[in-house]
Each structure stands twice: as C-alpha cells, then as structure tokens.
C-alpha positions in Angstrom: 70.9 16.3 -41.8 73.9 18.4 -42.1 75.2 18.3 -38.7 72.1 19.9 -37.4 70.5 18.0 -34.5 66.6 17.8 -35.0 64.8 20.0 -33.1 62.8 17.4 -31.8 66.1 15.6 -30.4 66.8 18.4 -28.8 63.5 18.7 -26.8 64.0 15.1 -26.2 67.3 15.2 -24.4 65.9 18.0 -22.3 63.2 15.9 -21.2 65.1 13.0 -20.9 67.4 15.4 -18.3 64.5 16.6 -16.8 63.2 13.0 -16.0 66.6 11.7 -14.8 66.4 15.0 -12.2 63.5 13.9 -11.0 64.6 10.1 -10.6 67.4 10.9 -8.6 65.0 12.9 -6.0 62.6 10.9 -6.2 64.7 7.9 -5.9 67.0 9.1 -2.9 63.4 9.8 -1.5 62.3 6.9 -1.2 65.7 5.0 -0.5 66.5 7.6 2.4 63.3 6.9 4.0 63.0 3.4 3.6 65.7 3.1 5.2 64.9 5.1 8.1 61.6 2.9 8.6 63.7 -0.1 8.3 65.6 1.3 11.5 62.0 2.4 12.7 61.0 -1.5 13.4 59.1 -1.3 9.7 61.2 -3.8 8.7 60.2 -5.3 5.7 58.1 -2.5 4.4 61.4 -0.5 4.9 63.5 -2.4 3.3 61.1 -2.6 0.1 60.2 1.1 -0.1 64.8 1.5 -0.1 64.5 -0.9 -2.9 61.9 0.9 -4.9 64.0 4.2 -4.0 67.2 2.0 -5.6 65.7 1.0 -8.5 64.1 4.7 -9.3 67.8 5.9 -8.7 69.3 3.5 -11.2 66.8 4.7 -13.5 67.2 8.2 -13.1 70.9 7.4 -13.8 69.8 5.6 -17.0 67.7 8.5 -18.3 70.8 10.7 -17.5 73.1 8.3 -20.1 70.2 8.3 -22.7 70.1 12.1 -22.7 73.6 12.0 -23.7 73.1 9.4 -25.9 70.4 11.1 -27.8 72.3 14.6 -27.5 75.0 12.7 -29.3 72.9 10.7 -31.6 74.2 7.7 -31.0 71.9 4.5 -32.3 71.9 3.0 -28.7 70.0 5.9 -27.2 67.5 5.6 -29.2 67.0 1.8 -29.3 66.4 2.4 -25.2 64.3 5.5 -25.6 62.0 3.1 -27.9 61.8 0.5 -25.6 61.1 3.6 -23.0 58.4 4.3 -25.2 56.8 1.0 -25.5 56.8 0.6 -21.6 55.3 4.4 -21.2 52.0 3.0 -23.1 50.8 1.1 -20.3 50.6 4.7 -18.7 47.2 5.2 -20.0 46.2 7.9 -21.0 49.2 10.3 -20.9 51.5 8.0 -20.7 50.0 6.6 -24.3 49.6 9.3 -25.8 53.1 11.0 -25.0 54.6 7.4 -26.2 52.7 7.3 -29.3 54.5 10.2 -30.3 57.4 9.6 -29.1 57.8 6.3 -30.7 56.3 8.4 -34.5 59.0 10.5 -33.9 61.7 8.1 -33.6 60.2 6.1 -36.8 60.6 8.8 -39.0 63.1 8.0 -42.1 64.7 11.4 -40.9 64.9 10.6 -37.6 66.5 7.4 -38.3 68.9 8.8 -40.8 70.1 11.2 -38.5 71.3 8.1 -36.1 72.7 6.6 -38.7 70.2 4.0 -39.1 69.6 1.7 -42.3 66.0 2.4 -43.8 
C-alpha cells in the first residue's frame, strides 16, 4: 500500500477511539453508582450494576488498544475488531448492518495486505 494507511483504517481507529471514550463514561457510570447503591442498602443490585460498570470499563480500555492496534496496523487489531464485528451482529438492525461492513472491509485482499496478512 505504500506506507499509506487506508482511508477506511483511518475512520476505523477514530471510531474505535470514539467508542472506547464512551466506555470509560459510561463504564465509571455505572461502576460509581453501583457502588453508591451498594452503600444505599441496594446490595446486590449495587454490586451487579459496579460490575456491569467494570466490565464496560475494561472494554472501553480494550477499544482504546485496538484503536492503536489498527492505527498501527498491526494483525492483532484486526483479528479483535473481527471478532468485534461478529458479536456487533446480534445488534440487529444497526448493529448488523454496521458489522456487515465492517467485517467486508476487513476481508478485503487489500485490507489484509495492508496488515500483512497471507491471502
């Protein structure tokens, strides 16, 4: 590709940032205020919601390290945002569709060649 990234990698990693921002809100969220119903005699309800809120965090933090992966177009970033991919169909029908293309994207023999991946 001639040390160009692909456009389309580009606009991948910004999304991929963009997601991973909205993780780590989202995330602390729903951690910080599980754990303030947990104090609030919620108990077990409050300790579930600070475990959804963890677990929304780690994933934030994930999407943060594909981002660079992909930026960097290195063949692990792209293996994860595949399998990204396959778990964003079951978000039917945006979710799907969005996924679908991702995942055409990602399957093209350019695309590929660019992570250095055998055809």
């Amino acid at each position: 590709m001639g040390g160009e990234k692909p456009t389309g990698i580009v606009v991948l990693t910004v999304l991929y940032v963009i997601e991973g921002l909205f993780g780590l809100a989202y995330g602390a969220m729903l951690a910080s205020g599980g754990g303030m119903l947990g104090f609030a005699e919620m108990g077990l309800a409050g300790s579930l919601l600070a475990g959804v809120g963890a677990v929304v965090l780690i994933i934030g933090l994930i999407d943060f390290a594909v981002a660079y992966g992909l930026w960097n177009l290195r063949p692990w970033a792209r293996t994860v945002a595949i399998i990204f991919a396959i778990i964003g169909l079951l978000g039917f029908p945006i979710g799907t569709i969005i996924s679908i293309i991702i995942l055409w994207y990602l399957f093209k023999p350019e695309i590929k060649e660019a992570f250095g991946v055998q055809q």
